[in-house]
N, C-alpha and C positions, 0 to 999 in steps of 0.2 A: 504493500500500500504506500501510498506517498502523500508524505504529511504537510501541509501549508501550515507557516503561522502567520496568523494578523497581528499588526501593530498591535492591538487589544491585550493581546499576550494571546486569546484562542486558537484553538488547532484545529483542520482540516483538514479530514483524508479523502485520498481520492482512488480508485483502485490503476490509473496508469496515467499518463502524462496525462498535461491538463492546459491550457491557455490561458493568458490571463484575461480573458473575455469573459471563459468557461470559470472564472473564478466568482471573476463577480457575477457571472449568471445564476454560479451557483446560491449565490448569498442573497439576491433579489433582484427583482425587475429595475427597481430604480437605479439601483447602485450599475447594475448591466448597462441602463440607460447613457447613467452620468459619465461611466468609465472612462479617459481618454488616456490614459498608460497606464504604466503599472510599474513601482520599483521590485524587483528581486535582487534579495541578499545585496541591496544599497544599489543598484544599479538602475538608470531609469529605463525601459523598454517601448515596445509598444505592446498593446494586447492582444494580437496576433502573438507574439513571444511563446515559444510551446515551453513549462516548467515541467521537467523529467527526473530531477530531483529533491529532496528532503529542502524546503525551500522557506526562507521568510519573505514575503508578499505585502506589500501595501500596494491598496489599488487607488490612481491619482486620477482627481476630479477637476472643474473647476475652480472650484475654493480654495485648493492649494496652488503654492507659489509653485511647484514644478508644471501642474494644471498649466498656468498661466502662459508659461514659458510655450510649451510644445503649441499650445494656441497660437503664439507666435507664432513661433517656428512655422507649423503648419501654413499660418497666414503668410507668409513670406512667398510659397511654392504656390497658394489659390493666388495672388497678385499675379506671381510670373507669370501663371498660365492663363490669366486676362488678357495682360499685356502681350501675349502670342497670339491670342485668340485676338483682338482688336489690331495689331500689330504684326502679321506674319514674319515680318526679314526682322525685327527685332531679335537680337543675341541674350540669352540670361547669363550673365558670371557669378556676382557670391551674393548673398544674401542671408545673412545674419541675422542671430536677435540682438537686438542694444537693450538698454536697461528696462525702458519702459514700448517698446513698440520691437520695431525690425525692418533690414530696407531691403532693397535689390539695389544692385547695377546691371545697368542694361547700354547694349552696344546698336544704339539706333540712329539712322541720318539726321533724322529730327525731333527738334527741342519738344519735348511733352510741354504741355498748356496746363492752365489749370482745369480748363474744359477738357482734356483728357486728363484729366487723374480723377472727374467726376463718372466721365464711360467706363473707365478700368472699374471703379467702385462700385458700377452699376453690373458690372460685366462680372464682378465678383460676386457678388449675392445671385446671380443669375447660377453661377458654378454651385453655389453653395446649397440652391432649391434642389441642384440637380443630386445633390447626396451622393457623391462620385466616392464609390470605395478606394482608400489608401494602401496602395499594396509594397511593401519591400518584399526586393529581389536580389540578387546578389551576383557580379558578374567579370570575371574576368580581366585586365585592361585593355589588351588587345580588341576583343569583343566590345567593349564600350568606346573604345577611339573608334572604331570601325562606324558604332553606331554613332556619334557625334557627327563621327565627320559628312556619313550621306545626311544625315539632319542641319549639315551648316553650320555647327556647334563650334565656331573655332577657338571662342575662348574654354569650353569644358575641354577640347582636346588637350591644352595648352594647362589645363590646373590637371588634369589626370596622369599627363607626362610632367607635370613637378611634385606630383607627392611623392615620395622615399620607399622604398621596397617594393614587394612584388605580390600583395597578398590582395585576393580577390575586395572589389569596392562593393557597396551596398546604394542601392538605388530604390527610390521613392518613384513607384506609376498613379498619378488620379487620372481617368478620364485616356487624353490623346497626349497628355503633359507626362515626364518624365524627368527625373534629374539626381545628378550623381548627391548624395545628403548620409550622414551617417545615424539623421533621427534621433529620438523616435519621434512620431508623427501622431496625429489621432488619428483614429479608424475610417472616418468618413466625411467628405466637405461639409455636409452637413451641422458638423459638432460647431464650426465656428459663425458666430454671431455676433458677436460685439466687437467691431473693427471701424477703423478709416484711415484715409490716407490724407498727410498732413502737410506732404512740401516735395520736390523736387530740388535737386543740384546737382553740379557737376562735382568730378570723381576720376583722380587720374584710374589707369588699370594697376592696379598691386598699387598703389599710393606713389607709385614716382612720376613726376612732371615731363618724364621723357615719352612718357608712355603716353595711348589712348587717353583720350574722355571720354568718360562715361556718363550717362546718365544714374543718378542714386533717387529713386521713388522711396520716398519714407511711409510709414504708417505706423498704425496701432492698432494692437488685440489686445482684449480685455476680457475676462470670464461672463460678466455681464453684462448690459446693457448699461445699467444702473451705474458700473465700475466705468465705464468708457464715459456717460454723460461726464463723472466726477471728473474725469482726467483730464476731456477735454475745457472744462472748467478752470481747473488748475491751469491747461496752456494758456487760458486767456488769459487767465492776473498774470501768468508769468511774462505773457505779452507786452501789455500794462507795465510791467516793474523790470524791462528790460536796459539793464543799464547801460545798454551804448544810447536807448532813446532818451533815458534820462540824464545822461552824460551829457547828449547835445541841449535838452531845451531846459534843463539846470545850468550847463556852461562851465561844465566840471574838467574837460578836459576834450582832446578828440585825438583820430589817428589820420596819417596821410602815408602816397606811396613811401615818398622819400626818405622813413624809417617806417618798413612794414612791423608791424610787431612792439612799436616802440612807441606807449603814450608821452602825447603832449597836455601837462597839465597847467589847467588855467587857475587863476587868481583863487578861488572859491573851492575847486578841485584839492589843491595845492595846501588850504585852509587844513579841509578836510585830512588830507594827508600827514600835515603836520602834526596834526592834536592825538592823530595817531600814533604817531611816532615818539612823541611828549610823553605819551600817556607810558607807553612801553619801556621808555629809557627811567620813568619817575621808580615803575614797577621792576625791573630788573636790577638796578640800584640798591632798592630797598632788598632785594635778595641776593645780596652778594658777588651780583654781574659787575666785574668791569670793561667797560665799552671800550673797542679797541676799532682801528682802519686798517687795511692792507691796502698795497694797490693791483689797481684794475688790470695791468698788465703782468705777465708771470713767465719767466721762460720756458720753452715749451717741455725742457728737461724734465721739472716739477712735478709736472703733471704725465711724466711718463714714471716718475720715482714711484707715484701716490698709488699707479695702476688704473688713472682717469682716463688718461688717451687710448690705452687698448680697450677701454670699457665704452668709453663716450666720446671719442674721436668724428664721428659725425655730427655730435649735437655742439661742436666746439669754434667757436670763432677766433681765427688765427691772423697773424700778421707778421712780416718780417724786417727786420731793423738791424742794422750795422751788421749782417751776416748772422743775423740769430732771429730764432723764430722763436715767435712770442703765443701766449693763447690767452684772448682776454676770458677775464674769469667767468666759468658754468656755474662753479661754488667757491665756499669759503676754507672748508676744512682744511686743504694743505697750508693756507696760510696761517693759518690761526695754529699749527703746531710748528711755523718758524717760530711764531712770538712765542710760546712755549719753550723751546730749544736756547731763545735768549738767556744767560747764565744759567746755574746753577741750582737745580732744584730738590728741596729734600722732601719727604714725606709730610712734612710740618707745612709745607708749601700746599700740600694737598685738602678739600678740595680747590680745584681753582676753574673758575668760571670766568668764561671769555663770552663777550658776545659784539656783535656786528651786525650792520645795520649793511650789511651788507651786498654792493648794487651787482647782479651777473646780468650775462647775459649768453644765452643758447637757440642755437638754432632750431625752429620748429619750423615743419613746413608751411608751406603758403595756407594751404586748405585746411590746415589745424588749427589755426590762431584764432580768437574768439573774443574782439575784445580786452579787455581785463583782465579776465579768465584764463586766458593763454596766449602770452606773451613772448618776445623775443630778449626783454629789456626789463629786468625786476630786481626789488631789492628782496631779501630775506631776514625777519629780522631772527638771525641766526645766532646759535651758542652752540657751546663747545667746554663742555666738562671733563676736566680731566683728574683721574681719582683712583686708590686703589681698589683692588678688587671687593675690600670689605665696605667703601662707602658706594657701592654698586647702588645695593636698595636703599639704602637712606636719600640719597641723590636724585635717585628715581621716584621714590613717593614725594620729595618734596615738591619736584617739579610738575607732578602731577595735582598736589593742590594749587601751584599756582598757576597751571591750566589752567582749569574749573574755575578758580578765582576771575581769572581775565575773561574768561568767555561770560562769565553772569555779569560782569563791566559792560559787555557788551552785548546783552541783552538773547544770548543765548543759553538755555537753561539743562537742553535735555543734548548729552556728549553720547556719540556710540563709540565704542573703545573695541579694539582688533589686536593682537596677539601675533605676530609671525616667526615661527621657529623655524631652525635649522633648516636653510637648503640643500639637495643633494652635493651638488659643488660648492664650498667653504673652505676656508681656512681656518686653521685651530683646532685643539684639541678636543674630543668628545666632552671629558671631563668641564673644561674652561666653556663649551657649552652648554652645559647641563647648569651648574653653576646661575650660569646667565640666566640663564630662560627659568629659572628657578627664580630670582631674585625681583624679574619680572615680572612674573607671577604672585613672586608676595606684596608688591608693590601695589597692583591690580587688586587685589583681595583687600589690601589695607585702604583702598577706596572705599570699600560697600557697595561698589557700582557694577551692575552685569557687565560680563566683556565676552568676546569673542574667540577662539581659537583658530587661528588659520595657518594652520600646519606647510612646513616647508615653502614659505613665502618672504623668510627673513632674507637681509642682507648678507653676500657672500662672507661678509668681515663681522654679523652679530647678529642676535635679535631684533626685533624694536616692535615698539606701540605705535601706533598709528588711532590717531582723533579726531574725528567725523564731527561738524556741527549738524542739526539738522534744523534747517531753514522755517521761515514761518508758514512757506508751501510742503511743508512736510519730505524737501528735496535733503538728499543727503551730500555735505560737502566736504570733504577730505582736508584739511589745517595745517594740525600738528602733529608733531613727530617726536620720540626721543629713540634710538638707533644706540646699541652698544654697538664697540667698534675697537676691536683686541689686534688687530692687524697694520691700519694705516700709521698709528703710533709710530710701531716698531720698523715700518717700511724708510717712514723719514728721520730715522734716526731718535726720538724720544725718549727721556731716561727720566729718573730722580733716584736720589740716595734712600735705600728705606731704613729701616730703623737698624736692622742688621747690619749696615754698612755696605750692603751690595749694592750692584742696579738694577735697577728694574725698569719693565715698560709700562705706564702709564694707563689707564683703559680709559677710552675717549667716550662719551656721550653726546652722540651729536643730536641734538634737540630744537625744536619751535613751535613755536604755538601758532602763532597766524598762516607761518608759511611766508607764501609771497604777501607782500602787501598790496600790490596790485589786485591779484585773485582776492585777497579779503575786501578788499576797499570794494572791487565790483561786487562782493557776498553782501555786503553792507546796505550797499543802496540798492539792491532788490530785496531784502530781506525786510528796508524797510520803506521800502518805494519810494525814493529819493528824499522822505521826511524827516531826514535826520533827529536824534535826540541833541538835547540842547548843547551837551555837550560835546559833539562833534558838527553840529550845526554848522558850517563855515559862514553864515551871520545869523548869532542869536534872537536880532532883534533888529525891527527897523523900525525908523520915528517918522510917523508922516503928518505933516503939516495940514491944516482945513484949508488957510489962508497966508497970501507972506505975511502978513504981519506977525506969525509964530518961528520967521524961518529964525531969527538971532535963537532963541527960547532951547529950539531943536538942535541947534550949532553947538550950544553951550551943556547940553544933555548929552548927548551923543561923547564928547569930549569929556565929563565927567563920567561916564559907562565905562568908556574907552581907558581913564585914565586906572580904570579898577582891573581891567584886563576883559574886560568883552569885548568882545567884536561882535559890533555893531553900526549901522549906516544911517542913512538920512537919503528918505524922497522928499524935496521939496521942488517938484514940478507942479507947474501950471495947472494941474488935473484935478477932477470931481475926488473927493476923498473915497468913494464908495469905488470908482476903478484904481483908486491906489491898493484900498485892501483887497480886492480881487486879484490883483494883478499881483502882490507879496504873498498871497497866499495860494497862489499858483508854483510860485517859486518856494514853497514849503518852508519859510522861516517860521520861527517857533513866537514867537512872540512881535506883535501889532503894535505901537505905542503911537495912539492917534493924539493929537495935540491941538485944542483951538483956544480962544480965549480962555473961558474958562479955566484950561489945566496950567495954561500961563498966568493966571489973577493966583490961585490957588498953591503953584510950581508943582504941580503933578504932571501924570501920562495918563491918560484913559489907556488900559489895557487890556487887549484882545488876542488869545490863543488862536494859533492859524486852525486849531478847529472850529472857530465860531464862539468858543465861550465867549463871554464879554466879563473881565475880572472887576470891570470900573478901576475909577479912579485912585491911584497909589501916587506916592511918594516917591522921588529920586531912589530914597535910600528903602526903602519896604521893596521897590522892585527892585533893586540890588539884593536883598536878602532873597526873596522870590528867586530869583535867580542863580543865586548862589547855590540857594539851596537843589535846585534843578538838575544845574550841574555837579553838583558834589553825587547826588544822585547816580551819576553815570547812566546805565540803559536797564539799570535791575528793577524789577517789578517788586512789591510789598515781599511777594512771598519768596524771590530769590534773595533779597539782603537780609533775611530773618537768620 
């Protein structure tokens, strides 16, 4: 007999193999119904899968996240074969899931419309009435170039002749559509419902600019209806709170050809930027950081010593001077252990915290840069512990309070935390990793916080923690880092005397919280759609006049604000007052201070939140406390400064 277990912990016998169709048929009509794969013994399938031995079974729905995915996936192959079916000399190459949807590229003469991406969408639920059963099949390579090639397939001939070995491929048939996929798939067009298609772009072939373009059709699959209205929902504010658009009609910064990848920040942008960086240098101070520069240019030696150029030698911008090649800086770390290496260090010296504000810059291709987001041109605001192996976890928990610490500063409250050990290829010993990843681990635990496991995804030279914020759209955004690192030490030479009188190497932490400041500064103002808190406001406050007769009254207000440390402005144009506060509070400043006779007979500000409250009338110095207090505030809500 042969025995299934369900997740539940129950057991099921069956008298000879069995499928995982036949599984859930066996258990009920609905669950038969729902079915769209099935994992065995942790592996995800399709339900066609014949199980022939002593077997642990979960059968996957749409509710579950694997569910969701093979939906995808699925949806990826019912698009293709729209787009073939509307399109005949249309080519299909890869098509992937991404995090939340999935695309294709497609090798066609002409540009899709958006009136063709709404036929293809028609053309797809057309496939999907049809209930086209999903079949894998498994075949040869010879036999599948054969078949590509009378099919016109030149790019599948072309990915089948560069996968590595010789071991038969697996193939998905619905309908008259076919395509090389490794799956699993659901069982029938039919199963998928909740989809659309969201954008079209170009796409070199394999991502290099020599090559083809391609057409990239994007979309989304979603389990249900209900989940796809949400999501597309979600596009929209995200729409809304996209900070290249609120970059330009904020006036925060912009990008042009003549530095691809490299913003230009303006006056207000620049504000912004600053008070971030204030804020960062006030907090790493107060913990023991001392703030160090290196320069931007490095011989290219350095970065062959550290093991950067055989690692990152494409993402490196280089230059050559007096018969020597230079690579301006991707990162900070080799440099930050010359200043280390400067005299003589004893254990007493230990720990010692380095950090830099530090500007790189790497090459990202054309089609990857995003903004903000990703850049050619960033600073890091970066650190560099160096410490022995017993202030490992002490080092590590404290930096992790003052994550958490700076992230409710700034107004995010809920961190996911990840885990990555041991890669297969590494340096160091078993022992000196276990060690680590242990201490990491106590560090994590001494939170109180869930965290992640994600096995063999560490750095070849250590562990590290990896810190996710997650957005006010519920998007997850990747920050902060701390990275042990038992190798580059010792690579460039790094020592101190320890108590024994011998030497030793150092163990390095390389750590940050924000990450780029660019990528956070873009997290920023979508997170709070360009309405900055008063404290990074780049102007707190602006004073606007009814009449001239108040413009001296505002001159002289403004200049006392200013002289306290706000920045703050002055509209005194010609204009109706009621377009002045529409128009400042369009531009999202936090605070209104209308001004007519009255609050000059009296030396007040009528004050008004760019929400609409109306505070009335205060005093120079009560709206300085007001204020003060706002920004002492920072962006933590009642119940995260508790």
């Amino acid at each position: 007999m042969l025995q299934i277990t369900l997740p539940d912990g129950s057991k099921r016998e069956y008298e000879g193999s069995i499928t995982v169709a036949g599984i859930a048929e066996s258990i009920g009509p609905g669950l038969a119904k729902a079915a769209l794969a099935g994992r065995v013994n942790g592996a995800l399938v399709d339900t066609s899968f014949e199980v022939n031995e002593d077997s642990e079974v979960a059968l996957i729905t749409e509710r579950d996240t694997d569910g969701v995915e093979v939906l995808r996936h699925s949806c990826a192959h019912l698009m293709a074969q729209a787009v073939q079916r509307l399109f005949p000399k249309a080519q299909v190459t890869v098509g992937p899931v991404t995090e939340d949807g999935f695309f294709y590229d497609f090798a066609y003469e002409s540009t899709f419309t958006p009136e063709d991406l709404q036929a293809i969408e028609k053309a797809m639920g057309a496939i999907v009435k049809e209930n086209l059963v999903v079949e894998r099949s498994v075949m040869n390579r010879s036999d599948a170039i054969a078949m590509f090639n009378e099919m016109g397939e030149d790019y599948k001939v072309k990915i089948i002749e560069s996968i590595p070995g010789d071991e038969d491929l697996s193939f998905y048939k619905q309908g008259d559509f076919i395509d090389l996929c490794r799956g699993p798939h659901v069982p029938s067009t039919g199963k998928i419902k909740a989809f659309k298609l969201t954008s079209v772009a170009g796409a070199y072939w394999k991502g290099d600019s020599d090559n083809d373009v391609l057409q990239r059709v994007y979309g989304t699959a979603w389990g249900s209806k209900a989940d796809l209205k949400l999501y597309l929902q979600r596009l929209e504010e995200a729409e809304k709170r996209d900070h290249r658009k609120l970059g330009k009609h904020l006036d925060l910064f912009h990008f042009q050809e003549e530095a691809p990848g490299m913003p230009f920040w303006h006056p207000k942008g620049w504000a912004i930027y600053k008070a971030v960086q204030e804020y960062m240098q006030k907090v790493q101070d107060a913990n023991g950081y001392k703030e160090i520069n290196t320069p931007q240019l490095v011989d290219y030696t350095l970065w062959e010593k550290s093991g950067h150029a055989s690692k990152f030698a494409d993402e490196m911008f280089s230059v050559e001077s007096d018969n020597r090649m230079y690579a301006i800086k991707p990162m900070n770390c080799p440099c930050h252990i010359q200043v280390f290496n400067q005299g003589l260090k004893s254990y007493r010296d230990l720990p010692l915290r380095l950090a830099e504000f530090g500007s790189c810059h790497r090459y990202e291709p054309s089609g990857s840069m995003h903004g903000l987001m990703r850049v050619r041109s960033f600073v890091q605001d970066d650190g560099h512990i160096f410490c022995t192996d017993e202030q490992i976890q002490s080092e590590v928990a404290d930096f992790m309070d003052l994550l958490f610490s700076v992230y409710k500063d700034f107004g995010f409250d809920e961190v996911i935390l990840r885990l990555s050990t041991r890669p297969e290829k590494r340096v160091g010993a078993d022992e000196l990793w276990d060690a680590s990843e242990q201490a990491l681990k106590d560090a994590l635990n001494a939170t109180g916080k869930h965290w992640e496991l994600v096995p063999g995804e560490g750095a070849f030279y250590g562990p590290k923690i990896e810190c996710s914020l997650k957005d006010c759209m519920g998007r997850i955004q990747q920050c902060g880092t701390i990275q042990l690192d038992f190798s580059t030490t010792e690579r460039l030479g790094a020592s101190y005397v320890a108590e024994d009188g011998s030497r030793k190497v150092p163990v390095m932490l390389h750590r940050a919280i924000l990450g780029s400041f660019e990528r956070f500064l873009g997290i920023l103002i979508e997170h709070y759609a360009g309405a900055m808190p008063a404290w990074l406001a780049p102007e707190q406050a602006v004073i606007l006049n009814i009449t001239d007769k108040q413009g001296d009254y505002c001159r002289k207000t403004q200049e006392s604000l200013k002289n306290k440390g706000f920045r703050v402005s002055t509209d005194l144009r010609n204009e109706k007052i009621g377009f002045k506060i529409r128009e400042h509070t369009l531009q999202k400043i936090p605070y209104l201070l209308v001004v007519g006779d009255k609050e000059v007979e009296s030396g007040c500000v009528a004050v008004r939140k760019r929400g609409g409250e109306d505070l009335g009338a205060m005093t120079i110095d009560d709206f300085c406390t007001l204020l003060s207090q706002d920004v002492a505030q920072f962006s933590r809500t009642e119940e995260s400064s508790e």
